[in-house]
N, C-alpha and C positions, 0 to 999 in steps of 0.2 A: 514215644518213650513211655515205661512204665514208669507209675511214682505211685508212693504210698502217701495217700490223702486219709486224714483222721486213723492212722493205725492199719486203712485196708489197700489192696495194690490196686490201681485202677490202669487203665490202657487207654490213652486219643491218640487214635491214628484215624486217617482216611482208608487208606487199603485195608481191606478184608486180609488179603493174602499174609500182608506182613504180621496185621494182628493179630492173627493166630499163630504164625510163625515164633512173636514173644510168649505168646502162650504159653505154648510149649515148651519155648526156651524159661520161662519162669520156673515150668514145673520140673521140666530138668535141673536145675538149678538147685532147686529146693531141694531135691533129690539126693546129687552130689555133695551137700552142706548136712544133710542127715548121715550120708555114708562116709563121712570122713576119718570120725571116733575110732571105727573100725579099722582102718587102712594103718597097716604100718611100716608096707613098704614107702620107701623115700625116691624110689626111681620115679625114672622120664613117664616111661609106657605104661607102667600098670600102679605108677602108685602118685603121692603128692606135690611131687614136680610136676606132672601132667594134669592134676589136679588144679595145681596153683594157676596153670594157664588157662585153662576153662574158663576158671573163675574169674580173673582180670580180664578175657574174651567177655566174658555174657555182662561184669560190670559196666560194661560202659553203654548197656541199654536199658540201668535200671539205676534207681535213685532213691535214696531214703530206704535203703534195705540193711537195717543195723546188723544182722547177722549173715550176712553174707560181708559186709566191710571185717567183721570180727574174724570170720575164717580166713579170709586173706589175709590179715595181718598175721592170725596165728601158724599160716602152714608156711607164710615166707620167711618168717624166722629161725621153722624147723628146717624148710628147703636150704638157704642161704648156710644155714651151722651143718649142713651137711649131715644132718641126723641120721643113723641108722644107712647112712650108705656104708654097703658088705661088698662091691665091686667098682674096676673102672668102667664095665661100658657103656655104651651108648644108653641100650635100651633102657637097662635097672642101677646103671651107677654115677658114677662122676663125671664122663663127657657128657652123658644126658641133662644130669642135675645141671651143669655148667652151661649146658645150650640154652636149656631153659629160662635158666636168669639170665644169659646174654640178650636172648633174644626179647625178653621183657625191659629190660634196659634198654637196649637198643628201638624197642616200639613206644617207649616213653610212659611204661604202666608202671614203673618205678625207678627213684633215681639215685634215693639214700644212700648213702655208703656204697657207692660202685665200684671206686677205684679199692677199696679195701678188699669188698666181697668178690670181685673176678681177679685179683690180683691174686688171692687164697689160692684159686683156681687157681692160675697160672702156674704156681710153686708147684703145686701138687701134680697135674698132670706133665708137667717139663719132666719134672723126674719119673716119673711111668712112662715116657714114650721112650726117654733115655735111656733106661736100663732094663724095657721090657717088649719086645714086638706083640702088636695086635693077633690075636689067635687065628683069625680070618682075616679074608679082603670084604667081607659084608657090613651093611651099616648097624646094624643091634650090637655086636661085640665086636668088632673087626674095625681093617685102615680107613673105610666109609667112614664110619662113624665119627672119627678123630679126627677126620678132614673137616668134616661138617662143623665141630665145633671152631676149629682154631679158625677157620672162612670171618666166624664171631669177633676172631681179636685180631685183625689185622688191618683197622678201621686208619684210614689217616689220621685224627685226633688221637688216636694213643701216639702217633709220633711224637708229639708235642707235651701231653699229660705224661709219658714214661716211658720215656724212650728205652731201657734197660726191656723193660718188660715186651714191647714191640718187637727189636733185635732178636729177643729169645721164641716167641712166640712165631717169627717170619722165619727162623732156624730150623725150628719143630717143622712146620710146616715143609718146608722145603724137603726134610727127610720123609714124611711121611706121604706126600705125591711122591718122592724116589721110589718108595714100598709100590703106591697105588699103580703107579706106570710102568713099572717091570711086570708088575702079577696081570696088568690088563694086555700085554705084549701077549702073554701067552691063551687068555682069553680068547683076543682074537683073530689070533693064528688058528684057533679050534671052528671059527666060525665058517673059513675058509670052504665053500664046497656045500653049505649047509646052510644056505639062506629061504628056509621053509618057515612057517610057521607052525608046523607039524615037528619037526627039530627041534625049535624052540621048549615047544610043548610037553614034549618026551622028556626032556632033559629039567625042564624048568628054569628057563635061563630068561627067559624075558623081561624080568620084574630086577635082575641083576644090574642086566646088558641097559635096561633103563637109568637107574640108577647111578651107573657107569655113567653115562653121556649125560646127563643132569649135572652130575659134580665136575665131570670136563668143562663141560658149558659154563658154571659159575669160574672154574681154575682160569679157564682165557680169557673169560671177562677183565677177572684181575690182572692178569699180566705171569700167571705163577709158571714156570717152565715150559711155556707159552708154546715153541717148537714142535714140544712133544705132545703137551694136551692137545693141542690142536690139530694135531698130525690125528692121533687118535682120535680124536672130534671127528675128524672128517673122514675117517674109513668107518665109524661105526654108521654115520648117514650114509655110504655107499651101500653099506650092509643093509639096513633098516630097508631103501630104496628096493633092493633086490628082495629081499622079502614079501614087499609090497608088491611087484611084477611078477614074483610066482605065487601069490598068493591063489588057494585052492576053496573055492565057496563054501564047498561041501562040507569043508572041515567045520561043522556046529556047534563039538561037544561045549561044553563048557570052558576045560582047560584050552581049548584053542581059541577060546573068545578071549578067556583072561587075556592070553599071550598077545593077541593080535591087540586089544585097548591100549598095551605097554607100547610097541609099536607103532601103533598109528597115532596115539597121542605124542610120539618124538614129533613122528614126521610132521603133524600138523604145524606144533613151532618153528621145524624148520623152514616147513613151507611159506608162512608171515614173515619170513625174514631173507628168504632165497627165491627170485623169481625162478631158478633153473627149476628147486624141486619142484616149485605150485607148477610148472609148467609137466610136471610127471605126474602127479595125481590127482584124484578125479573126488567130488563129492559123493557122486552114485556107489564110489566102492570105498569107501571110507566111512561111509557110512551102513551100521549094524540093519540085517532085517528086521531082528527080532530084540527085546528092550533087555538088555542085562542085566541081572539082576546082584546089586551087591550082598555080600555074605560079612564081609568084616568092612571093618573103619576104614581100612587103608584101600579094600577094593571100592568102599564107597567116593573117596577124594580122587582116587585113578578116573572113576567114571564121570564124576562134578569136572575134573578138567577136563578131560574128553570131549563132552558137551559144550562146554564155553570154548575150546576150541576150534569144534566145526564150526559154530558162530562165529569165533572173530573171523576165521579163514576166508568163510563162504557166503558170509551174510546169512547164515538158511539158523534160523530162529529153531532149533531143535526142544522137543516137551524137556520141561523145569525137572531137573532132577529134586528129586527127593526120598531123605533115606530110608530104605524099609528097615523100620526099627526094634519088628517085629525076630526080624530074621537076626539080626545085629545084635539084640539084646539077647536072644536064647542061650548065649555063651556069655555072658557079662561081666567083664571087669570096671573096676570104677576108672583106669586109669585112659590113657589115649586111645587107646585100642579098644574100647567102651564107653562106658557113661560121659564121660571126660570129652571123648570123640565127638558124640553125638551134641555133646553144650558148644562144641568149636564149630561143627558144621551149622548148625541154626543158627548162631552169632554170625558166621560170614557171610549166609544166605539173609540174615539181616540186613549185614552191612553192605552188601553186594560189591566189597571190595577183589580185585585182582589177584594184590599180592598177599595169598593167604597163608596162614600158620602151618595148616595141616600140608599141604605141596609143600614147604619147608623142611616141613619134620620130616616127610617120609621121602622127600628127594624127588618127587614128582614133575 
């Protein structure tokens, strides 16, 4: 752990690998606490809701840092009063802001005034889902997005703390899988006949069709119109399957790497959980010849589960990812999809925890 002894930061650790890992994470840190003054947007992705989570991530591997305690006080107050949010979605508005302190609630970085501060929430988007549909079926401004949040309020214990608020929020919810599950009917009615990776690719639909089956997976977890997400559940694994049997080596380029990581990162989890699939795929082809190299935050978190999941699969101990921050930072924004990103990936490569924020955030 880092701690500031007489005024300076110092580092004991035994491993080399981690100690330089907080390094970094230090000087990220510092980074993100100089770029804040600046930042005025309030969103999830690019501004201080994504911020605030950084911050409470790289917290709790350092101690005695008066200004960074400062900034987190100061941008949870603005995040929490909703400051300067100019939309509802996901990415830049009020499902985002709303995720974000759910899920810091919910992980125990803060606990103050909960039922006041999500209950705000609650009013506010009950009435926007009620008198307005999602512009898209995608997660940054679309029915993803709003799914993801309400998954936040539909905890057993709010049965009991507010049950008004529970009723209303499992109502929402309920309409907006209605939205999710008719517009994914015709998804993958389209997939029919087109289980390539080269289709995927052309089209752009792999990082979607991901996505898709992530939020099924959490929906039947829960029990939520359970029939039909799982009926869906299990035609987009038939699909996925099929992809994987005609998959074509050749196909190199980039964009077909991207699509096939989306892909083969389902199948993995489904395979830890389905003898039928581990019984259909193989390590040798599941695994990439050549090293991927990530471009943004979200393909760098696609490729960190990738790797931890040919390890759980296969036992086969694949080289440590790590983010090229070089390439990641030539576009920089301070929020998740930037600087913000990079203080979350180092925190979790810290922590060496499973269930992490960033595969949350982006539905991975």
């Amino acid at each position: 752990m880092i701690m500031s002894v007489n005024g300076e930061t110092t580092i004991a650790l035994n491993s080399t690998e981690v100690s330089n890992s907080l390094k970094r994470l230090h000087e990220l840190t510092a980074r993100l606490i100089e770029a804040i003054s600046n930042v005025k947007n309030i969103g999830l992705f690019e501004g201080k809701a994504g911020m605030l989570l950084a911050l409470h991530c790289a917290a709790k591997h350092f101690t005695n840092w008066p200004e960074l305690e400062q900034t987190i006080q100061q941008i949870q107050e603005e995040v929490c009063e909703q400051a300067g949010a100019t939309d509802d979605t996901f990415s830049h508005g009020l499902f985002g802001i709303g995720w974000g302190i759910g899920f810091l609630y919910k992980g125990g970085f803060i606990t103050e005034n909960e039922t006041e501060v999500l209950n705000s929430f609650d009013d506010e988007l009950y009435k926007l889902v009620m008198y307005s549909k999602a512009g898209t079926h995608g997660l940054e401004s679309g029915t993803i997005g709003r799914i993801s949040y309400y998954l936040h309020r539909i905890p057993e214990i709010l049965k009991l703390s507010n049950k008004y608020n529970y009723v209303c929020n499992y109502e929402i919810l309920m309409l907006l899988v209605d939205d999710f599950t008719n517009a994914n009917e015709n998804i993958i009615k389209d997939l029919h006949g087109n289980a390539t990776i080269s289709y995927l690719a052309e089209n752009n639909l792999a990082e979607n069709l991901s996505r898709i089956f992530t939020l099924l997976t959490l929906l039947v977890k829960e029990g939520v119109h359970k029939e039909m997400t799982e009926g869906q559940w299990l035609q987009l694994v038939k699909y996925f399957v099929a992809v994987y049997e005609n998959e074509n080596p050749l196909e190199t380029d980039r964009g077909a790497q991207l699509n096939r990581l989306f892909i083969y990162n389902n199948l993995l989890k489904c395979a830890m959980q389905s003898q039928t699939i581990a019984e259909k795929v193989s390590f040798d082809k599941l695994v990439f010849d050549t090293l991927f190299k990530p471009q943004t935050i979200q393909e760098a978190v696609l490729y960190k589960s990738y790797l931890k999941n040919i390890n759980r699969c296969f036992g086969k101990q694949m080289e440590a990812y790590k983010p090229d921050e070089e390439t990641i930072q030539g576009n920089i924004v301070f929020g998740l999809e930037g600087l913000s990103g990079l203080v979350c990936l180092l925190a979790e490569e810290v922590d060496n925890t499973d269930d992490t924020l960033m595969e949350q955030l982006f539905l991975i």
